[in-house]
C-alpha positions in Angstrom: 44.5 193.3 218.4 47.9 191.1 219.0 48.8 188.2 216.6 47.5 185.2 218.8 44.2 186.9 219.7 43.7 187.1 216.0 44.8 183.7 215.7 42.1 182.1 218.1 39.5 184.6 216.8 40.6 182.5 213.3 40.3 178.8 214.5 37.3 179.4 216.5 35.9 181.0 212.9 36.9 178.3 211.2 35.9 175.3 213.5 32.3 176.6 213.7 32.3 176.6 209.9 33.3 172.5 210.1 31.0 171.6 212.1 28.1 172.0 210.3 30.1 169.7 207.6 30.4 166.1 207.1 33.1 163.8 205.8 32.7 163.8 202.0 32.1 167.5 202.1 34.0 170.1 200.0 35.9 172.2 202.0 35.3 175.6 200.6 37.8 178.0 198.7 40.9 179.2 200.9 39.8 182.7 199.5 36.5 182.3 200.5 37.0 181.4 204.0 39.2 184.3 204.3 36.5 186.6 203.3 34.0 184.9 205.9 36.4 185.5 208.8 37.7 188.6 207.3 41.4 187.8 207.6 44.3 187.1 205.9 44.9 184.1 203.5 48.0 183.5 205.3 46.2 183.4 209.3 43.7 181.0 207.5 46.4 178.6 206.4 47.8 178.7 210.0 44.3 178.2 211.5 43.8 175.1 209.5 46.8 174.0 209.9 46.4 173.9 214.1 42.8 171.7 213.3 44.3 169.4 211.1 47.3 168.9 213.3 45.1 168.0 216.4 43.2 165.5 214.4 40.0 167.9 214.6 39.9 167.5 211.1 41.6 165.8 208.0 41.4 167.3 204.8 42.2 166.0 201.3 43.6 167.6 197.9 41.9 166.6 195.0 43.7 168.8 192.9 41.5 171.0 190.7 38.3 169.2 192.2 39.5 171.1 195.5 40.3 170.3 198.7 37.5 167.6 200.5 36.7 166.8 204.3 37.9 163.5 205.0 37.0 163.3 208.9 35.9 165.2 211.7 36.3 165.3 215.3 33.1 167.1 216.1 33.9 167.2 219.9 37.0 168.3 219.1 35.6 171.4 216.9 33.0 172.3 219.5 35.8 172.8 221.3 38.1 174.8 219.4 34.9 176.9 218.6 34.8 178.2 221.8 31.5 176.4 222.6 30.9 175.2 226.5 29.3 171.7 227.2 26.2 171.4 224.5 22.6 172.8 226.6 20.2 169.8 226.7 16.8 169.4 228.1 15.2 166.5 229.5 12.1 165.4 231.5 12.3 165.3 235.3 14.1 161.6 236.2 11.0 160.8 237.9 11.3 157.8 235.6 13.6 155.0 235.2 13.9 155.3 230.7 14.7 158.9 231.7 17.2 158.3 234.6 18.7 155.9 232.3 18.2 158.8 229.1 20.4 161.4 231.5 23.1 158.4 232.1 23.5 157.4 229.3 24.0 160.7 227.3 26.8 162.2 230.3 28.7 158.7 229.1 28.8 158.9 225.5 29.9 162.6 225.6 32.4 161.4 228.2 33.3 159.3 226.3 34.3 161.6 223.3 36.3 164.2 225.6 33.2 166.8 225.9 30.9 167.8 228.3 26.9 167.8 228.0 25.0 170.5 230.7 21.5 168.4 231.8 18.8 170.8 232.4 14.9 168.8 233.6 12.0 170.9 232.4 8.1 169.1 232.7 6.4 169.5 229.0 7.3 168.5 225.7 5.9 171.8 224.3 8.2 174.1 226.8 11.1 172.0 226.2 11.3 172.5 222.2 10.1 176.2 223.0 13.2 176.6 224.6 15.4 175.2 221.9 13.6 177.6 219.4 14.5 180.3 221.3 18.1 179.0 221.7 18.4 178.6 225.8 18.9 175.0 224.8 20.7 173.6 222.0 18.6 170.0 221.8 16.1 168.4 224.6 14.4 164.7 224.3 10.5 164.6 223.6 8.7 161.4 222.8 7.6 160.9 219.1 3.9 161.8 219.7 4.8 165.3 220.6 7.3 165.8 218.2 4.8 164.4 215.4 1.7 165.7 216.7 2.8 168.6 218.8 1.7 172.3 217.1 5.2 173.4 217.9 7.9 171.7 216.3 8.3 174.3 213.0 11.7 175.3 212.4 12.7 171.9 214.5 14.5 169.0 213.4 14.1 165.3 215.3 16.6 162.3 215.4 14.9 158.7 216.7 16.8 157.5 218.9 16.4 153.5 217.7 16.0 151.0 220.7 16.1 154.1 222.9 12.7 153.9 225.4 10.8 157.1 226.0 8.0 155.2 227.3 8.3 151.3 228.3 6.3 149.1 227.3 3.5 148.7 229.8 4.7 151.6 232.0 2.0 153.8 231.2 -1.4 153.1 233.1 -4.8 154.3 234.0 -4.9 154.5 237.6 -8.4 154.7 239.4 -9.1 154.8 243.5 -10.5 152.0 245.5 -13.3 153.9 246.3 -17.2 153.7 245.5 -16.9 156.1 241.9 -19.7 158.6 241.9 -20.9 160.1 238.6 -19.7 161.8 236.6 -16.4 160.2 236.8 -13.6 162.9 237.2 -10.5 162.2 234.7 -7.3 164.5 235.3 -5.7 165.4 232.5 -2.6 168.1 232.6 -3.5 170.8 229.4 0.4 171.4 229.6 1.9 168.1 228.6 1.2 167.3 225.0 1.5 163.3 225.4 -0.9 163.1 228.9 -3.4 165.4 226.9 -3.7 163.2 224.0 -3.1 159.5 225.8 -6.2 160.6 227.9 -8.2 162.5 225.4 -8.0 159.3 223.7 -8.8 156.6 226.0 -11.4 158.8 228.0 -13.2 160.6 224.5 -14.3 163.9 224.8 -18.6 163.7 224.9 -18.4 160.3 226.6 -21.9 160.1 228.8 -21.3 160.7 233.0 -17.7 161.8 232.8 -15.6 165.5 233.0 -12.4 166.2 232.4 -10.4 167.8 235.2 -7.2 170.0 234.7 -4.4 168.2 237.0 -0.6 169.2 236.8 1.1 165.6 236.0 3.5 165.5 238.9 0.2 165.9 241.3 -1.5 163.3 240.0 -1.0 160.5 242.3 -1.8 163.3 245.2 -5.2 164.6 243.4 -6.6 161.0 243.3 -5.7 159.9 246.9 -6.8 163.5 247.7 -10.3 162.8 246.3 -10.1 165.5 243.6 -10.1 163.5 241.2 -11.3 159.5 240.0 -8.9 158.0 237.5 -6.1 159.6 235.1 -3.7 158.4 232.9 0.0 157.9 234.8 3.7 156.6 233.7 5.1 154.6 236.3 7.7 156.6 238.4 9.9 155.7 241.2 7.6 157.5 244.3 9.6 155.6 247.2 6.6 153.4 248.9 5.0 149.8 247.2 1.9 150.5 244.9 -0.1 147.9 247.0 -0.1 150.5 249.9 -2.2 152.8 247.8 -5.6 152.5 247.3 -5.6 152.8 244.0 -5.9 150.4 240.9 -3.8 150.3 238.4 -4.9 148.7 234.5 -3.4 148.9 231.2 -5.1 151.5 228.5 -7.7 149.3 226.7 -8.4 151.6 223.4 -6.8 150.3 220.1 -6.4 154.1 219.5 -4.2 154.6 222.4 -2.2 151.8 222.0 -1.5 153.4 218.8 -0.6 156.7 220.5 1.5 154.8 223.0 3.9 153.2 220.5 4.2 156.9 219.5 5.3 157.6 222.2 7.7 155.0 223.4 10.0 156.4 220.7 12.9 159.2 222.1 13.7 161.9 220.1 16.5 164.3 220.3 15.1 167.7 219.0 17.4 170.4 217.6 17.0 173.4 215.1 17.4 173.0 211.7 19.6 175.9 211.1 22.0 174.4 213.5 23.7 171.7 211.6 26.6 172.0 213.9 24.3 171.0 216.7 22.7 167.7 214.8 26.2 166.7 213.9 27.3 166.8 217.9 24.6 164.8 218.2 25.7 162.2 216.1 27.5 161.2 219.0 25.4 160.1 220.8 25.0 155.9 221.2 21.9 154.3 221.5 23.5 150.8 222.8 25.2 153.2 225.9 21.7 154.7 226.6 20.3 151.0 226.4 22.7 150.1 228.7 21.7 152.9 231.3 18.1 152.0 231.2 18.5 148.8 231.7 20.5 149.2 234.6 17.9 151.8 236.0 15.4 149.3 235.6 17.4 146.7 237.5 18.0 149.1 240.4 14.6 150.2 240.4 13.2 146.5 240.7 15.8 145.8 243.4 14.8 148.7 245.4 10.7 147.5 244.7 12.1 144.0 245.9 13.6 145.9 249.1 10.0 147.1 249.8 7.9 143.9 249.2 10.5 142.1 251.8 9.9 144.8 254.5 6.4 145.3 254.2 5.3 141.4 253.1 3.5 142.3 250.1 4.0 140.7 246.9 6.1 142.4 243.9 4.3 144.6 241.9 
């Protein structure tokens, strides 16, 4: 092995072991660190030296107190690690809050000269699944399924504040136009942890002239104006024609207990594992006020295009 190989073997060593610090943190032992990368004191010093140089990190000497992290450049270190753009997860952007989640997350890291790969996955419970088992390195779930979800052991959350998961009143119960037979036939998709609970609670399980139906989410709309089933809980998505062409009627939930659930729900939360404190720390980076920024321009071009629709077709704006 040639001098430089070592040498990048060093700094990569040594830039995973900063991330998973914060500013305020004791920097640990020259000695030691040379026995966790298993060279010598001197390639260590040089290593360091290259980090603190490039502003990845500054460092201060307290004398015999030891040597403290004064800053970190954690886009910088995920660099120098070696890592490629951090692996996150999201929901489908069949929704504005998400269109405007996936925006506004590519900006911030942007922003801080790194790179973040977007993967869409339908399912709170398969998306932290997938961190777990370390094909992602974070994904977004609402609050609900992070809190409530049987799945989240061994996982760590951040709230994203001001950050929409759910807006407010975008989450209805549709029903069709039709004359309703009994028993009334709910969808409900077993998969997705927030559609199971938001309609187990405002349809209750034992409730006289009504069954439960198994429905994917994403064939929702098609299963009512299909027939297969009467009325299911939706989240308003973009689906490209007005909602007054379809007959089907749309009404806010009307239980106190999932209004509760709902304001669960409406807060995002970036999900990581807890033994990856380099992870939570690239996270840090992420702004709220950029993601706010996203969504609300997703909502503005969403209500433009609705206003688009209502002009052609002479219907009022829904």
């Amino acid at each position: 092995m040639d001098q430089l190989t070592r040498n990048q073997k060093t700094i990569r060593s040594i830039a995973q072991l900063l991330l998973a610090l914060k500013p305020g943190d004791r920097l640990p032992p020259i000695q030691a660190i040379n026995r966790q990368v298993e060279v010598g004191v001197g390639t260590v010093q040089k290593a360091l030296s290259v980090l603190t140089s490039s502003k990845a990190v500054a460092i201060t000497a307290r004398g015999h107190m030891g040597s403290f992290v004064e800053s970190l450049d954690y886009a910088l270190l995920w660099g120098f690690a070696g890592h490629g753009p951090i692996k996150l997860l999201l929901p489908y952007l069949d929704a504005v809050e998400f269109k405007g989640l996936s925006e506004g997350i590519d900006i911030t890291f942007e922003q801080h000269g790194t790179r973040a790969r977007i993967d869409h996955r339908q399912g709170a419970a398969s998306r932290m699944s997938s961190v777990r088992a370390g094909e992602h390195d974070a994904c977004i779930v609402s609050g609900l399924a992070f809190q409530r979800g049987p799945d989240s052991g061994g996982l760590e959350a951040v709230a994203l504040e001001k950050v929409d998961y759910y807006q407010a009143g975008s989450v209805v119960v549709l029903t069709r136009e039709v004359a309703l037979r009994a028993p009334l036939r709910i969808g409900y998709d077993p998969t997705s942890l927030d559609h199971y609970l938001l309609t187990r609670s405002e349809f209750p399980e034992g409730t006289v002239d009504q069954i439960a139906v198994p429905c994917p989410y994403g064939h929702l709309l098609s299963a009512l104006l299909a027939g297969a089933i009467d009325c299911g809980i939706w989240h308003r998505v973009d689906i490209g024609i007005s909602f007054d062409l379809l007959p089907i009627v749309a009404r806010p939930p009307e239980r106190e207990e999932t209004l509760a659930l709902l304001r669960e729900c409406k807060i995002a939360c970036l999900v990581f594992r807890k033994d990856r404190l380099d992870v939570g720390n690239l996270l840090g980076l992420i702004d709220a006020q950029t993601i706010q920024a996203a969504q609300i321009a997703a909502r503005q071009e969403s209500a433009e295009h609705m206003e688009t629709l209502s002009k052609l077709i002479g219907a009022p704006r829904v």
